[in-house]
N, C-alpha and C positions, 0 to 999 in steps of 0.2 A: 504493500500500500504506500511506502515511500519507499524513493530510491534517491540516494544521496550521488553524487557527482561533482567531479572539478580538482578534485586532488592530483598530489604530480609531487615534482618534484622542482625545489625552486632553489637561488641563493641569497642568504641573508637580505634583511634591505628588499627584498623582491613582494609580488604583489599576486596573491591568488582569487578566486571567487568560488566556493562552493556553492551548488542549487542541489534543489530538495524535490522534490515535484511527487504530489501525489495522486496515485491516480486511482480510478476507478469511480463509481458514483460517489462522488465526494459532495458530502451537502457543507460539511463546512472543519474547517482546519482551526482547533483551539490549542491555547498554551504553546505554540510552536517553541525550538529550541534547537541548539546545538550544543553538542556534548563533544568531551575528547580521551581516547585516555592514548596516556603517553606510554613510552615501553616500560613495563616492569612497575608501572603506575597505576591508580582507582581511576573509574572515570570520572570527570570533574564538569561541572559546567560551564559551560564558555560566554553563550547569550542567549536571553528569551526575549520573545514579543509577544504584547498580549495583543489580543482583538481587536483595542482601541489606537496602537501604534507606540503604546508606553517599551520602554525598553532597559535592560539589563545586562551586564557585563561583567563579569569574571575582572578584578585587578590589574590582573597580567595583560589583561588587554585592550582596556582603557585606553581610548585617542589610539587605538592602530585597529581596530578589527567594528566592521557596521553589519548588525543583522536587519534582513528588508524580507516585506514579504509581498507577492502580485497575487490579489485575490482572484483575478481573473485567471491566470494560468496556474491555480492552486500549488505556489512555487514559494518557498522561501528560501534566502538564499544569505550567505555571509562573508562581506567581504572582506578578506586578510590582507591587509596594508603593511610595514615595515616588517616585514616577517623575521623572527627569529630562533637560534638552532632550538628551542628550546618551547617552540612553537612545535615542535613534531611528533606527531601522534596519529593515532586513527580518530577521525570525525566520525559523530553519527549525530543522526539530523531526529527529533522526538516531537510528538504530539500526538492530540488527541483527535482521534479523526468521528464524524458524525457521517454516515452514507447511508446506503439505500437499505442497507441491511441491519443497521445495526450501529453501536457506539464503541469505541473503544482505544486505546492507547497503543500507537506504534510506536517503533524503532525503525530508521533506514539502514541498510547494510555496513554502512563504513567506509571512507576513504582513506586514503591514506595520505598524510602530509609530509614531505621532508625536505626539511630548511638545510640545507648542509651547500660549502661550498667546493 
């Protein structure tokens, strides 16, 4: 029901964008969010957006990373600005999806990030 995307591999200082995009009868996309867990690390959270456009951010990445979300192509996406080594992990993109069938809390798959140069 989500499939996260955009990861790679980039160097320090460098600039990524992950999208989320979920599909299927999607009546509506709540709590969205991105998650990370770095190697040998818990997952941690990075950024949420509620419904209304309020927003949230993890310390670490404060003034370098913006989460945005397009209700029209049921997509949220998060852009990583000044990337660094320490920025690398696996993504996973979270929320609560409302559809045709039913309610319930997803996970997208994970990408993988790395800052290295």
């Amino acid at each position: 029901q989500l499939q996260a995307s955009g990861g790679g591999l980039v160097q320090p200082g460098g600039s990524l964008r992950l999208s989320c995009a979920a599909s299927g009868s999607i009546i509506s996309i709540n709590s969205p969010g991105w998650y990370r867990q770095p190697p040998g690390k818990q997952r941690e959270v990075v950024a949420t957006i509620s419904s209304g456009g309020s927003t949230n951010y993890a310390d670490s990445v404060k003034g370098r990373f913006i989460i945005s979300r397009d209700y029209a192509k049921n997509t949220v996406y998060l852009q990583m600005n000044s990337l660094k080594p320490e920025d690398t992990a696996v993504y996973y993109c979270n929320a609560d999806l409302m559809y045709s069938g039913g309610y319930g809390n997803f996970w997208g798959q994970g990408t993988q990030v790395t800052v290295s140069s």
